[in-house]
C-alpha positions in Angstrom: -53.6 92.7 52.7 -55.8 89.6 53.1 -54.8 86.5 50.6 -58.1 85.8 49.3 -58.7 82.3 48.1 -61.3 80.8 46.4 -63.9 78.6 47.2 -65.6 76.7 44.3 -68.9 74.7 44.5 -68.5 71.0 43.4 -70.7 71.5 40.1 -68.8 74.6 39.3 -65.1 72.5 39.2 -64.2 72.1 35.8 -63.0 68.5 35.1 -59.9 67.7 33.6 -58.5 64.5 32.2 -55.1 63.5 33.0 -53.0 63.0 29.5 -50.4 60.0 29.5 -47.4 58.9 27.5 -46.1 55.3 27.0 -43.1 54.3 28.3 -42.8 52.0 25.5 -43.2 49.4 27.7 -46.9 47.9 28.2 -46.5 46.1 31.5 -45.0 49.5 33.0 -47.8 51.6 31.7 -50.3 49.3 33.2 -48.9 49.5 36.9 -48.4 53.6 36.6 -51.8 54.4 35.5 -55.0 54.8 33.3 -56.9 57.1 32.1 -60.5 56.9 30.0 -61.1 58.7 27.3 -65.4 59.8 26.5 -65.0 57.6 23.9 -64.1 54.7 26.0 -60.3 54.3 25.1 -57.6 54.0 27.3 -54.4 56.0 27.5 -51.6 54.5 30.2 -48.3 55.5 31.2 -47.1 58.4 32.7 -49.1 61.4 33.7 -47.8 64.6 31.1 -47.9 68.0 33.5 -46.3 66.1 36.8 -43.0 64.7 38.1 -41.8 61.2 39.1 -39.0 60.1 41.3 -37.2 56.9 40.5 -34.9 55.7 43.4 -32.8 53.1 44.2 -29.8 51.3 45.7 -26.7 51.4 43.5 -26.3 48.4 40.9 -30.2 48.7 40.5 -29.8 49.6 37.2 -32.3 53.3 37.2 -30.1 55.0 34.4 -29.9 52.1 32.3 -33.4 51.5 32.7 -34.5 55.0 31.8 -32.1 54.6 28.9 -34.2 52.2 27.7 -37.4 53.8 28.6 -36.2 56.9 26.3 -34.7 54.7 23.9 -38.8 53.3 22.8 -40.2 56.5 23.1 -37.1 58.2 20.9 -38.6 55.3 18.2 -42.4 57.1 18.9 -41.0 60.2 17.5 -41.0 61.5 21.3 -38.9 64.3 22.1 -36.7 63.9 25.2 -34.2 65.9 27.4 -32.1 63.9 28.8 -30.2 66.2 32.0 -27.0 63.8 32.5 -25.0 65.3 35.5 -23.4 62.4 36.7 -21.0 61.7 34.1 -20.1 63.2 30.7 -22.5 63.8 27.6 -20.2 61.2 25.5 -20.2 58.7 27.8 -24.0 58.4 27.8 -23.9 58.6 24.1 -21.7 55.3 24.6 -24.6 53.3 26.6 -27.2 54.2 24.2 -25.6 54.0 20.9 -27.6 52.0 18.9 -30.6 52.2 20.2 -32.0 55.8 19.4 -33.9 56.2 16.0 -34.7 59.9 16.0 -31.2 61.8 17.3 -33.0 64.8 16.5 -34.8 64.6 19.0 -33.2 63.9 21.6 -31.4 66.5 23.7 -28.3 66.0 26.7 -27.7 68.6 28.7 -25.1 68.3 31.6 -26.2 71.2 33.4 -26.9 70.7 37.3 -28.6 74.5 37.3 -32.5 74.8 38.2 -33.0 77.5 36.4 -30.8 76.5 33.5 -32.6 73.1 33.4 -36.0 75.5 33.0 -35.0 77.7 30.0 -33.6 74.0 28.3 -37.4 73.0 28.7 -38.8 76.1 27.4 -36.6 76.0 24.6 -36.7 72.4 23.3 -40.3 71.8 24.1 -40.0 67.7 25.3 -42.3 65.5 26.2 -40.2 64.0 28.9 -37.4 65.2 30.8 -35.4 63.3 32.8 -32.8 64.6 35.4 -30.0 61.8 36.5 -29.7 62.9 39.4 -31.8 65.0 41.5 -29.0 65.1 43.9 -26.1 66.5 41.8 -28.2 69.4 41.4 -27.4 72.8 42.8 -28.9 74.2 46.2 -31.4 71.4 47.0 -30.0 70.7 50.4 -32.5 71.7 52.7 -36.1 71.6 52.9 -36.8 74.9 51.5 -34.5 74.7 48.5 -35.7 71.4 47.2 -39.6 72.9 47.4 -38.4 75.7 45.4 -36.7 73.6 42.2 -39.7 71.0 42.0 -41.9 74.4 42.5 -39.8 75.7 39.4 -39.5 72.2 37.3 -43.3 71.7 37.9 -44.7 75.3 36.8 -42.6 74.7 33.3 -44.0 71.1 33.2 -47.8 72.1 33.7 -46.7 74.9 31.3 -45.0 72.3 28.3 -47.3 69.6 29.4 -43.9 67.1 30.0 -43.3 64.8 32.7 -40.6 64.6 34.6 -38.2 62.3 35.9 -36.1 62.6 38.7 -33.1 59.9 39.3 -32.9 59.6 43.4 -30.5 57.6 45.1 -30.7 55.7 48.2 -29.3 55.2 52.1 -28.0 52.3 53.0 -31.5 52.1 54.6 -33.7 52.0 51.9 -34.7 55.9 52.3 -33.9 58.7 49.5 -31.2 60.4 50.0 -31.9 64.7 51.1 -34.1 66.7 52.8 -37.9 64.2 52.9 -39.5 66.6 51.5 -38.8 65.6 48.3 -40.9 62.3 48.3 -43.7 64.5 49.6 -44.1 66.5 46.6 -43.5 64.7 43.8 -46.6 62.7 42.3 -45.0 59.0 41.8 -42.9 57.1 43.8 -41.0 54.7 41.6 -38.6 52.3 43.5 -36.1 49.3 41.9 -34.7 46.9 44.0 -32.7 43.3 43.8 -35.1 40.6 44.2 -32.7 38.6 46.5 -35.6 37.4 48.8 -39.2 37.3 46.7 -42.0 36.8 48.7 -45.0 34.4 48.3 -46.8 36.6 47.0 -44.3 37.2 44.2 -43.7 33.9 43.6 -47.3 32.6 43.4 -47.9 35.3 40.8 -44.8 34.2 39.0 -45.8 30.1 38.8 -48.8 31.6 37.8 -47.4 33.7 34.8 -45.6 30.5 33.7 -48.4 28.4 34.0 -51.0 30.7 32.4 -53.0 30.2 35.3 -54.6 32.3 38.2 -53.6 33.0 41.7 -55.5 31.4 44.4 -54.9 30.0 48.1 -54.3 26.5 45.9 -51.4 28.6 44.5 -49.9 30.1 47.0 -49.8 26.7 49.1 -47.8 25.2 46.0 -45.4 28.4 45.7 -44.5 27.8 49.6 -43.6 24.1 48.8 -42.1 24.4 45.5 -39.6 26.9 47.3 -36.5 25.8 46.7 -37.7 25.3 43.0 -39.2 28.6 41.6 -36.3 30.8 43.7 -34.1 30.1 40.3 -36.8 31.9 38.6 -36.1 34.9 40.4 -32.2 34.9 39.7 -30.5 38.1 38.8 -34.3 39.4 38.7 -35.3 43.2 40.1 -38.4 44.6 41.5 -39.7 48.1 40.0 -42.7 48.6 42.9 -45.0 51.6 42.6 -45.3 53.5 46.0 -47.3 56.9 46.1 -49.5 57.7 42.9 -51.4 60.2 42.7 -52.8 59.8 39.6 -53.0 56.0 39.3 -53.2 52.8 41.9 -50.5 52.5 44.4 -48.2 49.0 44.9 -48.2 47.5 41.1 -44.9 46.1 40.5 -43.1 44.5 37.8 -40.4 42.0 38.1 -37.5 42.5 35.0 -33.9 41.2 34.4 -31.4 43.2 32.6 -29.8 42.5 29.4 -26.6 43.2 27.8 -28.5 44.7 25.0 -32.1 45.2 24.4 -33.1 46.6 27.5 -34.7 45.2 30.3 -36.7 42.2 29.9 -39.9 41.8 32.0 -40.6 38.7 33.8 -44.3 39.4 35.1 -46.5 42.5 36.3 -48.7 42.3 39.1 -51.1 44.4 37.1 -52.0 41.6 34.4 -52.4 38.8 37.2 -55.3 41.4 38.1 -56.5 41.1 34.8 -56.4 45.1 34.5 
């Protein structure tokens, strides 16, 4: 039998707006997306109904920045699943104690099952699930096998209208580790990195952040003599760059230093140097 597909006139294509959720964080939701309401307010954040990766080296910090990221929208009332198959439910409970204002809604499951991960969703109903890693879980080494489990994650995520976040890790050059598919069909690139070597571009924008003014060629000339002198700025600082988006604008970035408590603290966005 013939598969039949459908072919729909441009008038005929019913529009639908893509809902967001904060990450908590303002400077993050500005660099991940917008959408516009009829009424001319603005939702940012992260796009409910679709799936993220967040990759990077090790010593980036991607749990313990996620850990933050639940920890704000744990204090919206948000309701998170949080899949922790890297190390044991009571050692995550360790690095956020303190910091959730809701337990009850907050789940951790250790599972490392697909379809497990699945009937968790259906049951507890989050807004956001996160998976730390992608890579621990069950038969998602080739091609085929990781198609099939963001196939399965994203029909329950259109269905609960949640996002998801995936935890990826890294080569030692700079590409996710598995099968490439899965940086095909996931619908953000996220990617944190050590800001050992900031470029001119990042250190205009920065001089500019602390100087409250904009970024011009007069700018960047002064960022490339006053070197040596704005590179302390960028000490033990990390860079959280947006790569494929396909539901906002590609390349925002924010720069951010960890703390021992608090969660991260955000140095400048390339999003409000563009005024957006």
């Amino acid at each position: 039998m013939t598969n039949m597909q459908t072919i729909w006139r441009y008038d005929d294509i019913p529009y639908k707006e893509v809902e967001r959720i904060s990450t908590g964080y303002d400077c993050l939701d500005l660099i991940l997306g917008r959408t516009v309401l009829p009424d001319g307010t603005q939702k940012l954040g992260l796009p409910l109904g679709k799936q993220s990766s967040w990759s990077g080296a090790k010593g980036t910090g991607k749990t313990r920045v996620l850990s933050a990221i639940v920890a704000r929208m744990n204090a919206e009332g948000l309701r998170v699943l949080f899949v922790e198959n890297e190390v044991p439910p009571y050692e995550f409970k360790q690095w956020v104690k303190g910091t959730i204002t809701h337990p009850e809604n907050l789940w951790i499951s250790d599972s490392n099952d697909v379809d497990n991960i699945v009937k968790q969703v259906r049951q507890q109903a989050p807004n956001v699930l996160v998976v730390d890693s992608f890579s621990m879980l069950k038969k998602i080494k080739t091609e085929d096998e990781v198609e099939t489990a963001l196939s399965k994650l994203r029909q329950v995520a259109e269905q609960m209208n949640c996002h998801q976040i995936f935890v990826a890790h890294q080569t030692k050059a700079g590409t996710v580790k598995g099968p490439a598919s899965f940086g095909h069909l996931v619908d953000t690139e996220v990617e944190l990195s050590k800001c050992e070597t900031p470029s001119i571009r990042d250190l205009a924008a920065l001089f500019a952040e602390k100087f409250s003014c904009s970024v011009d060629v007069n700018i960047r000339q002064l960022a490339r003599t006053e070197h040596d002198k704005l590179m302390p700025l960028f000490q033990g600082c990390f860079k959280m760059l947006i790569g494929k988006n396909r539901f906002g604008p590609s390349d925002g970035y924010v720069i951010f230093r960890h703390r021992e408590t608090g969660g991260p603290e955000f140095v400048y966005s390339s999003a409000m140097r563009e005024g957006k």
